[in-house]
ROFINU-607708 format. One record per atom (N, C-alpha, C, O): residue number from 1; residue in one letter; atom name; z negated, y negated, x negated. Coordinates in nm, 4 decimals. Each point is the difference from the previous one (the first is absolute). Example, Ala and Ser with C-alpha at 12.3 -4.5 7.8 and 13.67 -1.06 7.14 Angstrom:
<pts>
1|A|N|-0.7800|0.5690|-1.3190 .
1|A|CA|0.0000|-0.1190|0.0890 .
1|A|C|0.0000|-0.1200|-0.0900 .
1|A|O|-0.0665|0.0019|-0.1036 .
2|S|N|0.1385|-0.1069|0.1386 .
2|S|CA|-0.0060|-0.1190|-0.0820 .
2|S|C|-0.0730|-0.1090|0.0770 .
2|S|O|-0.0169|-0.1108|-0.0509 .
</pts>
This chain:
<pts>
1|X|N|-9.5147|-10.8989|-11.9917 .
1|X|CA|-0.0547|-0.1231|0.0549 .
1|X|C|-0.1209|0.0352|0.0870 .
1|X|O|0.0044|0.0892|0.0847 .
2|X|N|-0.1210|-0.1697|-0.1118 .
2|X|CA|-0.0629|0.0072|0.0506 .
2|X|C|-0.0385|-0.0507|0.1824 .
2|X|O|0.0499|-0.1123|-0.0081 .
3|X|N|-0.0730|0.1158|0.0739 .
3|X|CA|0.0591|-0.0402|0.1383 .
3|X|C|-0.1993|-0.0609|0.0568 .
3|X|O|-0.0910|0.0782|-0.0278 .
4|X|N|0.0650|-0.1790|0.0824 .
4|X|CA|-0.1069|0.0275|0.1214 .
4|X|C|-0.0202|0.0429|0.1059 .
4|X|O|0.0947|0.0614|0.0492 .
5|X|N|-0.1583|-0.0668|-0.0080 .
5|X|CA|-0.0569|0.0801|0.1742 .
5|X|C|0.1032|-0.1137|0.0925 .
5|X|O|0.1020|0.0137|0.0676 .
6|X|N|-0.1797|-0.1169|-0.1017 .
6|X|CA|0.0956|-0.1188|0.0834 .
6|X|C|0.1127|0.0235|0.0224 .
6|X|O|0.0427|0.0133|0.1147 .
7|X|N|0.0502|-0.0004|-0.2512 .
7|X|CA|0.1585|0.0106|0.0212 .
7|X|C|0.0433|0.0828|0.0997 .
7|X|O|0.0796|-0.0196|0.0918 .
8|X|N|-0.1649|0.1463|-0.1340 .
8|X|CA|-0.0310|0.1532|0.0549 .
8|X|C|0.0319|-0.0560|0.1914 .
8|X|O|0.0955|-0.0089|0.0773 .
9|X|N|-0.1969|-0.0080|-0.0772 .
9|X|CA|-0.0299|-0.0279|0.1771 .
9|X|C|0.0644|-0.1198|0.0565 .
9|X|O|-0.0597|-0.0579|0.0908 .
10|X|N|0.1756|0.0116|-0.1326 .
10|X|CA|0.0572|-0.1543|0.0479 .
10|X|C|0.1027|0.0816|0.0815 .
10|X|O|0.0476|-0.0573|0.0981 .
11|X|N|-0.0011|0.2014|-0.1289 .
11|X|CA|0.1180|0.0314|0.0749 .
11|X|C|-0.0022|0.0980|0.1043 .
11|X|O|-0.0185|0.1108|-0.0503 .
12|X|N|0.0297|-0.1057|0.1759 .
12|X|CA|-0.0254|0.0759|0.1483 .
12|X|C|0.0297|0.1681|-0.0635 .
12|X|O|-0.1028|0.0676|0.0039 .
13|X|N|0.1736|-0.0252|-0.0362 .
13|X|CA|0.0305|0.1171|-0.0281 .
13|X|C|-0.0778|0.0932|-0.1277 .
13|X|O|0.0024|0.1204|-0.0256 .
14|X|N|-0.0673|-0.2308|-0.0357 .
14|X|CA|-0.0953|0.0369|-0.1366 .
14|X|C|-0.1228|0.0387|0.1148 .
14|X|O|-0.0623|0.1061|-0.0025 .
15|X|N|0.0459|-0.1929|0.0825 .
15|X|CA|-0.1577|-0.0307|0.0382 .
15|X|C|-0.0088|0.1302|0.1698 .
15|X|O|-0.1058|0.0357|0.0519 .
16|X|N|0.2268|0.0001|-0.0115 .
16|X|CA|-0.0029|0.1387|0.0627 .
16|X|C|0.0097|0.0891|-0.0701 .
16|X|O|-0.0516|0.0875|0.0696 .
17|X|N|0.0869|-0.0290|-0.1816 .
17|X|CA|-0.0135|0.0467|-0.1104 .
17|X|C|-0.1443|0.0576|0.0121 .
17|X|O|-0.0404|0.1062|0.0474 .
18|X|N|-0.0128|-0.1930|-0.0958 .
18|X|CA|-0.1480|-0.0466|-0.0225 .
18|X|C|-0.0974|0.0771|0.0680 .
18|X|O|-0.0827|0.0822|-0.0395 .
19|X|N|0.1293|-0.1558|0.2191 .
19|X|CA|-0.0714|0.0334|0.1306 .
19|X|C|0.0277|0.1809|0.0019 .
19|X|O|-0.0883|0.0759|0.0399 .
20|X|N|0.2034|-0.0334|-0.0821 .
20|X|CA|0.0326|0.0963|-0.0002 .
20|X|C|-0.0959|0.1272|-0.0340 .
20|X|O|-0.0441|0.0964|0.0626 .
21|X|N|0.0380|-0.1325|-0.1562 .
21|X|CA|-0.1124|0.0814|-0.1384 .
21|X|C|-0.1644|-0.0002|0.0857 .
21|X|O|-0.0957|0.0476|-0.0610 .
22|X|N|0.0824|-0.0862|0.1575 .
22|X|CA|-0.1208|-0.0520|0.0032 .
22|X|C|-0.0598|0.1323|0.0804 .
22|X|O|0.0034|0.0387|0.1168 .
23|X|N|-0.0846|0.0314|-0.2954 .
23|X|CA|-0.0869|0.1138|0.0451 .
23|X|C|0.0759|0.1143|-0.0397 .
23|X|O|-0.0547|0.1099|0.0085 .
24|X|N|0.1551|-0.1170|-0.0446 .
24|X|CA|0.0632|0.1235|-0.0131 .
24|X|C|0.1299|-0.0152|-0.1052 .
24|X|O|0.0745|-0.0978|-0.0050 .
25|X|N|-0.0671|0.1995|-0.0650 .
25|X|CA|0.1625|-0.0392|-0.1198 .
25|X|C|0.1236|0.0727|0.0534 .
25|X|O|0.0210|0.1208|0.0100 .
26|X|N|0.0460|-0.2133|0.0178 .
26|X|CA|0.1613|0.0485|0.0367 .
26|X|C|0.0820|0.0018|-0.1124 .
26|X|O|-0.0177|-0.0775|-0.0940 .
27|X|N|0.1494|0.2012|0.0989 .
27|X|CA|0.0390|0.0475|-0.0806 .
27|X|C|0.1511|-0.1596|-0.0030 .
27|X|O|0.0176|-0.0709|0.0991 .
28|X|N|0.0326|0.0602|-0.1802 .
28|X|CA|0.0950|-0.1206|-0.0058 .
28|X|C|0.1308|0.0399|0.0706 .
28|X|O|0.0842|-0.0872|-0.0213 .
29|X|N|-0.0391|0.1816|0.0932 .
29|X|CA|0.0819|0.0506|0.1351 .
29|X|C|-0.0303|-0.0440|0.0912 .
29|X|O|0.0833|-0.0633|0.0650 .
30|X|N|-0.2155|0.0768|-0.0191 .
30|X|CA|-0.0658|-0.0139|0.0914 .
30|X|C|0.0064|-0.1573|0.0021 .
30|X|O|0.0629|-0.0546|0.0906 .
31|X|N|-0.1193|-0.0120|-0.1770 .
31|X|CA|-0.0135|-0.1754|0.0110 .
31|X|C|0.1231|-0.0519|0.0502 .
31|X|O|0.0112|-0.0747|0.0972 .
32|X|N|0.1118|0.1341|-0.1945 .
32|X|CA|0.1126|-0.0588|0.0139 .
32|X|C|0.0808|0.0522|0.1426 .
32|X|O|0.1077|-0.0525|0.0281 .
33|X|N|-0.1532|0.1354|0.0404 .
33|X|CA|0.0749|0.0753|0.1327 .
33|X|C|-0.0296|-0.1205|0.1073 .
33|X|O|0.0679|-0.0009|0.1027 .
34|X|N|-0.1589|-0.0927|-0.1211 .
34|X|CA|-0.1029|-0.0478|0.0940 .
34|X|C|0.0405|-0.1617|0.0266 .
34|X|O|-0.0426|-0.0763|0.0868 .
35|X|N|0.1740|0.0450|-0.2299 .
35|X|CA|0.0690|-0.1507|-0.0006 .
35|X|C|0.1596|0.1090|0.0071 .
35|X|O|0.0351|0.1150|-0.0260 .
36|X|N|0.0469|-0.3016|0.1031 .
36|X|CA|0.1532|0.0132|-0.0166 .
36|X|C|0.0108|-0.0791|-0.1126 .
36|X|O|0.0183|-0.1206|0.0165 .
37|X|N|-0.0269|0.1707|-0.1391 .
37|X|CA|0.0498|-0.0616|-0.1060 .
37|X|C|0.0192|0.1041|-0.1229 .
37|X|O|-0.0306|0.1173|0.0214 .
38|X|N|0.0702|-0.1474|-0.1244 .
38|X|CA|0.0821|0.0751|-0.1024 .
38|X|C|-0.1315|0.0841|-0.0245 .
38|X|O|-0.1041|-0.0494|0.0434 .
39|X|N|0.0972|0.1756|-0.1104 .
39|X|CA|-0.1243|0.0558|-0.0943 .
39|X|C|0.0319|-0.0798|-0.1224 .
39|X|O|-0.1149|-0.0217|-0.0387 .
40|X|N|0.1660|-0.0168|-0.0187 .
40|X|CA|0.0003|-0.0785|-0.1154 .
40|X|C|-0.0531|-0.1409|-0.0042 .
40|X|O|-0.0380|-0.0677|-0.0956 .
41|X|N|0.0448|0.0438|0.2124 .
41|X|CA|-0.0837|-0.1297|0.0184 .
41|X|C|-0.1251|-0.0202|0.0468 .
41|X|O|-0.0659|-0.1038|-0.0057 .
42|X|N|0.0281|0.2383|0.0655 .
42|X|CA|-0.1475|0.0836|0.0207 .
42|X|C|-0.0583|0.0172|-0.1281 .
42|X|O|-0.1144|-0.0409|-0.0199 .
43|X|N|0.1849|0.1009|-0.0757 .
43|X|CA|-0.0332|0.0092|-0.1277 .
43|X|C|-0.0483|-0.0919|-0.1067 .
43|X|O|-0.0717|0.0146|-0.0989 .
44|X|N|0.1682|-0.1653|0.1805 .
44|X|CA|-0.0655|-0.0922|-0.0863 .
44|X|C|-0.0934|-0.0308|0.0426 .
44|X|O|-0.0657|-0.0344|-0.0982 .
45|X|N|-0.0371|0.0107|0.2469 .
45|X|CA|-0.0986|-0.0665|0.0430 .
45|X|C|-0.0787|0.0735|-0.0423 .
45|X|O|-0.0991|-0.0615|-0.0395 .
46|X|N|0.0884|0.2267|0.0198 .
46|X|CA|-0.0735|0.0732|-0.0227 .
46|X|C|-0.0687|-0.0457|-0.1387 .
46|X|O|-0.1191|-0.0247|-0.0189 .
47|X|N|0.2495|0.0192|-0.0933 .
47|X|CA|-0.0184|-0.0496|-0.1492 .
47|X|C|-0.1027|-0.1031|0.0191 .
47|X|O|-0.0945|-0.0049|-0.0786 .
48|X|N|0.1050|-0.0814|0.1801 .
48|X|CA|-0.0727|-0.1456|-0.0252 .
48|X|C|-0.1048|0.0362|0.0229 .
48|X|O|-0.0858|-0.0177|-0.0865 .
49|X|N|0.0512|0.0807|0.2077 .
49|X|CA|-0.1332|0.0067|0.0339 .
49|X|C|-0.0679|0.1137|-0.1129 .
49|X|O|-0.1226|-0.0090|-0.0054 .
50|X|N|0.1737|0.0975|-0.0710 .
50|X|CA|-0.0662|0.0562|-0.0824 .
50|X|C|-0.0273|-0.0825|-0.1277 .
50|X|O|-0.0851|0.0505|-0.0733 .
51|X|N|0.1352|-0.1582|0.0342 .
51|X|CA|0.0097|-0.0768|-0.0948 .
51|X|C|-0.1374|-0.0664|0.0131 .
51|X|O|-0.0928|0.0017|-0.0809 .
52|X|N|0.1006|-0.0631|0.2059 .
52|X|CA|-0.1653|-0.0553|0.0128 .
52|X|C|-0.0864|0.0684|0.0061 .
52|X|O|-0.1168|-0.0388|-0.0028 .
53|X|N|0.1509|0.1509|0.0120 .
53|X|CA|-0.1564|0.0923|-0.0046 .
53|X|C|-0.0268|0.0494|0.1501 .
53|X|O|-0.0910|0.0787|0.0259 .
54|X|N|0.1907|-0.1391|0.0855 .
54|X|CA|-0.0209|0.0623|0.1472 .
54|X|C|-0.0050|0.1245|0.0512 .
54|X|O|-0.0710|0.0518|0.0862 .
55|X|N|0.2018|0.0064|-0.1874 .
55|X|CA|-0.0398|0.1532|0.0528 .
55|X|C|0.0442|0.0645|-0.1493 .
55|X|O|0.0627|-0.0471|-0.0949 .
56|X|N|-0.1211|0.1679|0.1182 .
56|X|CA|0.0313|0.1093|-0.1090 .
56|X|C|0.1219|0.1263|0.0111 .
56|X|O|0.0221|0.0460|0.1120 .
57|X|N|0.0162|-0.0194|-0.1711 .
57|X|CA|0.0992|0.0889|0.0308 .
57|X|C|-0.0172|0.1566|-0.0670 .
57|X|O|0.0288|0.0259|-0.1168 .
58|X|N|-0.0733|0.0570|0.1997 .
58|X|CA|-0.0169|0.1515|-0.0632 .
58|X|C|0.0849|0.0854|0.0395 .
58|X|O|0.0562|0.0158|0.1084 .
59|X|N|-0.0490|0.0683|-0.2594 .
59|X|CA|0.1490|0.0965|0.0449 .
59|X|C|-0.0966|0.1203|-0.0074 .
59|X|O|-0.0707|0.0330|-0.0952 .
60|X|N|0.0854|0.0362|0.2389 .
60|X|CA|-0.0163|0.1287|0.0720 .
60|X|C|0.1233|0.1055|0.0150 .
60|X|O|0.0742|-0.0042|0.0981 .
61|X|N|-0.0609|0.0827|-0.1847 .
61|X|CA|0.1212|0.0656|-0.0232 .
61|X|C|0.1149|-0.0810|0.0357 .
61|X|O|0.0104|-0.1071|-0.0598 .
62|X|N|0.0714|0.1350|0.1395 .
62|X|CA|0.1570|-0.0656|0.0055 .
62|X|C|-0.0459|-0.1599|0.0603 .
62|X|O|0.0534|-0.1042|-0.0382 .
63|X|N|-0.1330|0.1105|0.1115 .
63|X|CA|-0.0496|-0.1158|0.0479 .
63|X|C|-0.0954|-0.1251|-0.0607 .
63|X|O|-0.1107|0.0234|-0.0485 .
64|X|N|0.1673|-0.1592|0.0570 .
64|X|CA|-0.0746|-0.1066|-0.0474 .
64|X|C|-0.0462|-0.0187|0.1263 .
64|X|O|0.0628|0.0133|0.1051 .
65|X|N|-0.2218|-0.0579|-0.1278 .
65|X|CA|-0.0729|-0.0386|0.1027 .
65|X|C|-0.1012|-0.1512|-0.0103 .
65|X|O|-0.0685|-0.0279|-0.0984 .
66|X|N|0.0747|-0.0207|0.1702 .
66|X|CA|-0.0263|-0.1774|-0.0152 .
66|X|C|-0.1537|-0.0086|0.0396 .
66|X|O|-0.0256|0.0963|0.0724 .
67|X|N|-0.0414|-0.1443|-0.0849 .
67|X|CA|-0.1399|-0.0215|0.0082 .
67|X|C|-0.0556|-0.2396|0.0441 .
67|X|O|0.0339|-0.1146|-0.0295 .
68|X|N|-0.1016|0.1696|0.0867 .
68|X|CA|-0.0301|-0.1682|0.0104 .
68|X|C|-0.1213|-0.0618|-0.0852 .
68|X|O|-0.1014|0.0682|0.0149 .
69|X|N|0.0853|-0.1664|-0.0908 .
69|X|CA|-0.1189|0.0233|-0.0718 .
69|X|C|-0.0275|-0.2017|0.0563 .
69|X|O|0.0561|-0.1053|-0.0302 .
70|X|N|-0.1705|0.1436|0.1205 .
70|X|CA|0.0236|-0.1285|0.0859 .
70|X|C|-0.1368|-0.1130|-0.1155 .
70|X|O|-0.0349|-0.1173|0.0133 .
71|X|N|0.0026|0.2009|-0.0941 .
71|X|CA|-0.1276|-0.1295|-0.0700 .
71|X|C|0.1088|-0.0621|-0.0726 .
71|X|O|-0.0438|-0.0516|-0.1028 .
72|X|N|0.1441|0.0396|0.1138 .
72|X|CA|0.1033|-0.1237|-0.1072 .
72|X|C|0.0248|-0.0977|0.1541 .
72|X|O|0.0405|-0.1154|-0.0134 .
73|X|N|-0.0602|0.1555|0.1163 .
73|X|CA|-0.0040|-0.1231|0.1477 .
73|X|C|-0.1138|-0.0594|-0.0454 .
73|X|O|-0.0138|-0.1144|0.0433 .
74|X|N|-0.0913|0.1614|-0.1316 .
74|X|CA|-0.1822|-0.1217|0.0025 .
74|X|C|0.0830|-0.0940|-0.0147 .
74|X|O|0.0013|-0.0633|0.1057 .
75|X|N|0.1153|-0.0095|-0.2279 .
75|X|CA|0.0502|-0.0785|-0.0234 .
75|X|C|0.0205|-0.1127|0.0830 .
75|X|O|-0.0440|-0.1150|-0.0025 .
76|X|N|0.1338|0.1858|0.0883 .
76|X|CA|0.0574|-0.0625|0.1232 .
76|X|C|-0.1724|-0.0531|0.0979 .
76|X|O|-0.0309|-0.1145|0.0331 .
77|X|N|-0.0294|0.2106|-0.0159 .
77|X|CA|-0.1196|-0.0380|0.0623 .
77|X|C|-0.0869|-0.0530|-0.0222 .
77|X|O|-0.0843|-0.0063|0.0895 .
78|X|N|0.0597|-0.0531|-0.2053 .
78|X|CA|-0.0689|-0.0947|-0.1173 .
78|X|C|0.0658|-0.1246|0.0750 .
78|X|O|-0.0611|-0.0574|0.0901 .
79|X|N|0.2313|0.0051|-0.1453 .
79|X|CA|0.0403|-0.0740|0.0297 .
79|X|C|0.0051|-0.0712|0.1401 .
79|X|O|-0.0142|-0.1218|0.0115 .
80|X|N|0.0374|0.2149|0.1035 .
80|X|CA|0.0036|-0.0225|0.1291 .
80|X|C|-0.1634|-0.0666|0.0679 .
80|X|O|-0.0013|-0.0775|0.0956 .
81|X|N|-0.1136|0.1206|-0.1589 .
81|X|CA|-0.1057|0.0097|0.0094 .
81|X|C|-0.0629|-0.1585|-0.0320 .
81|X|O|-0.0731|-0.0663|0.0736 .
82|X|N|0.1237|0.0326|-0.1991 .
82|X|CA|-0.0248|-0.1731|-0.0113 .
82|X|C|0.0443|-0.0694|0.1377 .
82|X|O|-0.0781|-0.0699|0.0646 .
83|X|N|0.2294|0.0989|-0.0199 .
83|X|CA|0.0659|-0.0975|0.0703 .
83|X|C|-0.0277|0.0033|0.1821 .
83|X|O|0.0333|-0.0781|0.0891 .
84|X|N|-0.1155|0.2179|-0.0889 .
84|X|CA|-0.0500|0.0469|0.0868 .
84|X|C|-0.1172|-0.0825|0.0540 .
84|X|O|-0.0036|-0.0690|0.1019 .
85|X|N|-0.1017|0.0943|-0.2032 .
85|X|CA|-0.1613|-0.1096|0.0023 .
85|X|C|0.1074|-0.1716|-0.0167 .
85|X|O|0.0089|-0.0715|0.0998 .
86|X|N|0.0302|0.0478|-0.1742 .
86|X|CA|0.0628|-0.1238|0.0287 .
86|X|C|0.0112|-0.0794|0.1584 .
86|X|O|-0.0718|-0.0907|0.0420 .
87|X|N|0.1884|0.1598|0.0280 .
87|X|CA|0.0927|-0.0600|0.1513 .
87|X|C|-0.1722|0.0409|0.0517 .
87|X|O|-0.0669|-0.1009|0.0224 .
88|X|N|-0.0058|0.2335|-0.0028 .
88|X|CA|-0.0933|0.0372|0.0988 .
88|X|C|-0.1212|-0.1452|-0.0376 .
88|X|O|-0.0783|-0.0469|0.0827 .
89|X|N|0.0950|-0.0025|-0.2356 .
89|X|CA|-0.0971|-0.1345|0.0362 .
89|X|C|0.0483|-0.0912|0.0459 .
89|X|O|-0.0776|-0.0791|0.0536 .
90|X|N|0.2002|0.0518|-0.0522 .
90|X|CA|0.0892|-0.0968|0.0445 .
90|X|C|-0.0065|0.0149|0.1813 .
90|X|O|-0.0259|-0.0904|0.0794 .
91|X|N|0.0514|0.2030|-0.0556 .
91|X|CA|0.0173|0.0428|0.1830 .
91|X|C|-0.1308|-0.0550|0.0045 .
91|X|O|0.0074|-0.1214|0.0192 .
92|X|N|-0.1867|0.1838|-0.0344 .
92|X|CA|-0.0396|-0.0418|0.0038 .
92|X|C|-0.0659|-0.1694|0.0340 .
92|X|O|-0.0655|-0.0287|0.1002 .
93|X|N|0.0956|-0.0473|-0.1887 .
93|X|CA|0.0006|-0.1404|-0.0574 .
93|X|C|0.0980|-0.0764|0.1588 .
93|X|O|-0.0320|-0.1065|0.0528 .
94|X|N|0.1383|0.1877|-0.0111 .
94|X|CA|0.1009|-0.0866|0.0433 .
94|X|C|-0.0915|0.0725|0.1345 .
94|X|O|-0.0322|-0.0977|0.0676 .
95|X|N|0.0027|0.1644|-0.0315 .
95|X|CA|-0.0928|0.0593|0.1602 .
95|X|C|-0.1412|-0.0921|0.0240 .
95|X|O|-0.0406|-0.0550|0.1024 .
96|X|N|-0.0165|0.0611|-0.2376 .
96|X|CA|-0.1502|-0.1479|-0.0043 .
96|X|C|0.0791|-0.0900|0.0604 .
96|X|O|-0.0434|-0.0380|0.1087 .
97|X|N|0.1464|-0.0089|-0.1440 .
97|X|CA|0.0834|-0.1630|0.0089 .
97|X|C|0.0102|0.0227|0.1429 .
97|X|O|-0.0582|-0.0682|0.0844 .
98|X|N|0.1371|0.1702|-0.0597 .
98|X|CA|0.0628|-0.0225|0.1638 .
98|X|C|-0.1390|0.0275|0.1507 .
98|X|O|0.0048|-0.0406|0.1161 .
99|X|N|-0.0920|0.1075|-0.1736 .
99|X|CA|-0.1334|-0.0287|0.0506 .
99|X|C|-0.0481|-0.0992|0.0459 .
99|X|O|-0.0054|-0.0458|0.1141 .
100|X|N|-0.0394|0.0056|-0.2339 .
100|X|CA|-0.0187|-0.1924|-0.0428 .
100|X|C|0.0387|-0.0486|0.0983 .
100|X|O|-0.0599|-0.0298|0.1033 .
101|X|N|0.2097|0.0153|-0.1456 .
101|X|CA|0.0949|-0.0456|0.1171 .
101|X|C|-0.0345|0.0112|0.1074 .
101|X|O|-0.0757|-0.0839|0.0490 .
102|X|N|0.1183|0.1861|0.0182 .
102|X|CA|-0.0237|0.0277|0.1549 .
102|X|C|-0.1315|-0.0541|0.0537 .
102|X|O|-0.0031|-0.0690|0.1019 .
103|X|N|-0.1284|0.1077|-0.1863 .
103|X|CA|-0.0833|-0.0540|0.0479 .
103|X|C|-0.0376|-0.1955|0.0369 .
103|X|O|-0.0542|-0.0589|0.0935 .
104|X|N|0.1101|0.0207|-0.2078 .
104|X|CA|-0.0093|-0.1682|0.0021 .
104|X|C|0.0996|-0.0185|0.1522 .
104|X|O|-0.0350|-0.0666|0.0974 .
105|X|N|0.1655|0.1453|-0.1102 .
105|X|CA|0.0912|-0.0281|0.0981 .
105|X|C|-0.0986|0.0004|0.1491 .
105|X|O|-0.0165|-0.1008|0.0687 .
106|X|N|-0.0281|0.2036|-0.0456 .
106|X|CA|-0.1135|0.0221|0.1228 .
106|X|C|-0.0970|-0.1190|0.0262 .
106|X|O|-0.0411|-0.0373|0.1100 .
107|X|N|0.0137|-0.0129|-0.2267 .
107|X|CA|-0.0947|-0.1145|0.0691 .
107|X|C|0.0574|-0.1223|-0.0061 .
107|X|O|-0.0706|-0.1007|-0.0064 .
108|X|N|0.2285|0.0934|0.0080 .
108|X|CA|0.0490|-0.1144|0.0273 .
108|X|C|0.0026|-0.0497|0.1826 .
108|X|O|0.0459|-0.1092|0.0337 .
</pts>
């Protein structure tokens, strides 16, 4: 199954994961030493996020080592980026108004 970034990043423990990696590849001991939860269930977030393309997984002799591959976030930052310029014209628009306002209010 193919998985998205979205799905990927909806869950707190995927998305420290994530933060984790950042700059450097940890070996999957290491990731999993760092939550109180099963390695098998480490294993699955791991699956997901490699599914989308988030991280890569290289085997270095006995060791698998996780990698972050953050240009599958443009996605996410594409998306965030519309809704972003959106509210900032909106904040905008609603600060003209309350201006407006205040000022007419003053020369009452």
């Amino acid at each position: 199954m193919r998985r998205d970034v979205f799905q990927a990043i909806a869950d707190p423990t995927r998305r420290k994961i994530i933060g984790m990696l950042a700059g450097k590849q940890l070996n999957l001991n290491t990731i999993a030493d760092k939550f109180n939860i099963s390695r098998p269930a480490i294993s699955k977030h791991i699956k997901i996020l490699t599914e989308c393309g988030l991280l890569t997984i290289q085997q270095q002799g006995r060791d698998r080592y996780c990698k972050a591959n953050y240009q599958k976030l443009g996605e996410v930052a594409t998306w965030v980026e519309q809704y972003r310029e959106f509210w900032n014209n909106k904040l905008d628009d609603l600060d003209k108004f309350l201006s407006l306002e205040n000022k007419t209010n003053n020369y009452k």
